[in-house]
C-alpha positions, -999 to +999 in steps of 0.1 A: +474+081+601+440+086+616+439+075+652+416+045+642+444+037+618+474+039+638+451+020+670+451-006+646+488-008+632+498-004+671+476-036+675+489-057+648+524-048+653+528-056+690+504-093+684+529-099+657+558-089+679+549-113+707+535-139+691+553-144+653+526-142+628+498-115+628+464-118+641+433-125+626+404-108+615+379-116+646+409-102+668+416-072+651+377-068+649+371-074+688+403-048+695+390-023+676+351-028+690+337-036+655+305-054+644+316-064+615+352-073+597+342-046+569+353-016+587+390-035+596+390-042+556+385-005+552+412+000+579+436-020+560+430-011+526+441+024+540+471+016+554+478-005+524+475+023+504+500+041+530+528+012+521+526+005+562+519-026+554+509-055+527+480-083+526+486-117+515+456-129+490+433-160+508+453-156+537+438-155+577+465-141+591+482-124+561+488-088+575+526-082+570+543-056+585+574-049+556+584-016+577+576-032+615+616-031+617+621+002+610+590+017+625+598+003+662+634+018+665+624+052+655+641+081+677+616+088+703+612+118+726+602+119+760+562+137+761+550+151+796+520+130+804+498+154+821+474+131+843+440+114+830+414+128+804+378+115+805+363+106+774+332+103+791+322+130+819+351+158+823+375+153+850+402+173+859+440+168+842+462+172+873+502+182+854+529+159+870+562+173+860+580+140+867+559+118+845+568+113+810+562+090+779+584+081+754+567+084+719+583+080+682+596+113+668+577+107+635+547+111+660+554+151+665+558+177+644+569+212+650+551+230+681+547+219+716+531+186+723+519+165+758+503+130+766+471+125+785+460+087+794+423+082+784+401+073+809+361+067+800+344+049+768+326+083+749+354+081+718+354+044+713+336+051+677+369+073+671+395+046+680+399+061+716+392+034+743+398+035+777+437+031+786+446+046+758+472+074+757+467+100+738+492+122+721+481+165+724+495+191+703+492+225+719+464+246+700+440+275+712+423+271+679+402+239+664+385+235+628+353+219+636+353+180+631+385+178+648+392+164+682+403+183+708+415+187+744+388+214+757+384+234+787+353+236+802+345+264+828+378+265+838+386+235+854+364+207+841+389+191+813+374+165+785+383+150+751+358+153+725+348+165+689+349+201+684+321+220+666+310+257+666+283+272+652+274+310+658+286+320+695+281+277+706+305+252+711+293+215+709+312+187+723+306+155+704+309+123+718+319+092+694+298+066+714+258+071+709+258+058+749+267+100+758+250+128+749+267+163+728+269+187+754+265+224+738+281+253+762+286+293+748+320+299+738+328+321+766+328+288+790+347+266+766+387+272+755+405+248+732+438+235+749+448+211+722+445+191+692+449+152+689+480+145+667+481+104+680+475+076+699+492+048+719+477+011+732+497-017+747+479-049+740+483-074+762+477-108+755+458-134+778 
């Protein structure tokens, strides 16, 4: 799944969880920060396509969930959750070794993964809101397009879109609020790649 994608089966499990039946359009919309219920249509078609989940014809609320079950009790593993990540101006990611987050096994693959909680708005267009935690696999290396966990000068640590050209390294916001900031690749290092994403929705 795409991070937008799994933000949204996150959503729609948990609200049916809690409350019995699925939500609606509007609230799926205003979770996800849409204008418009065409890009959760787009959203669901996807993970339609996926067999996550199956849409009842005419229907308001009819999102079902055939694998919710299954889904939820996957084996998890225990992630270290290495501080706060802005996804707005840098800030530094402080390691706690005693803090960890459970996450679903079918999340990670082979390599070495952590967790960083999101703090800032800049990757809202991506799916990444503030709150979020966000699930890092270990990389030095990024194709561009991809988001990443980057270095910057050595301390200064930020979540953004990686893309080099020539001896450059943008980072690309998702939010037209913040501006790409363009460094030489000598001040920038990759320090991982996003693999996925976790929100707890709480209901008012």
């Amino acid at each position: 799944m795409t991070p937008k994608q799994f933000a949204l089966y996150g959503f729609i499990r948990e609200y049916t969880e809690k409350n019995g039946y699925a939500p609606s359009f509007n609230e799926m919309r205003d979770f996800m920060g849409l204008k418009s219920k065409s890009g959760i249509h787009r959203l669901l078609k996807e993970l339609e396509r996926q067999n996550i989940l199956t849409r009842q014809p005419h229907q308001t609320r009819g999102v079902v969930l055939p694998n919710a079950q299954e889904i939820s009790n996957d084996d998890v593993v225990e992630l270290p959750l290495y501080g706060k990540i802005a996804a707005g101006l840098p800030i530094e990611a402080v390691a706690d070794p005693n803090e960890k987050v459970a996450v679903p096994a079918s999340m990670v693959g082979s390599g070495d993964y952590y967790a960083l909680t999101v703090e800032g708005d800049s990757m809202v267009g991506a799916g990444i809101m503030d709150g979020d935690t966000v699930i890092i696999r270990h990389a030095k290396n990024a194709e561009n397009g991809q988001i990443v966990v980057a270095l910057v000068d050595e301390y200064e640590v930020t979540l953004k879109k990686w893309q080099k050209k020539g001896h450059s390294v943008a980072l690309v916001p998702a939010n037209p609020a913040y501006e790409t900031r363009v460094f030489s690749e000598d001040r920038v290092e990759v320090q991982g790649i996003l693999a996925g994403l976790m929100r707890r929705y709480e209901r008012a």
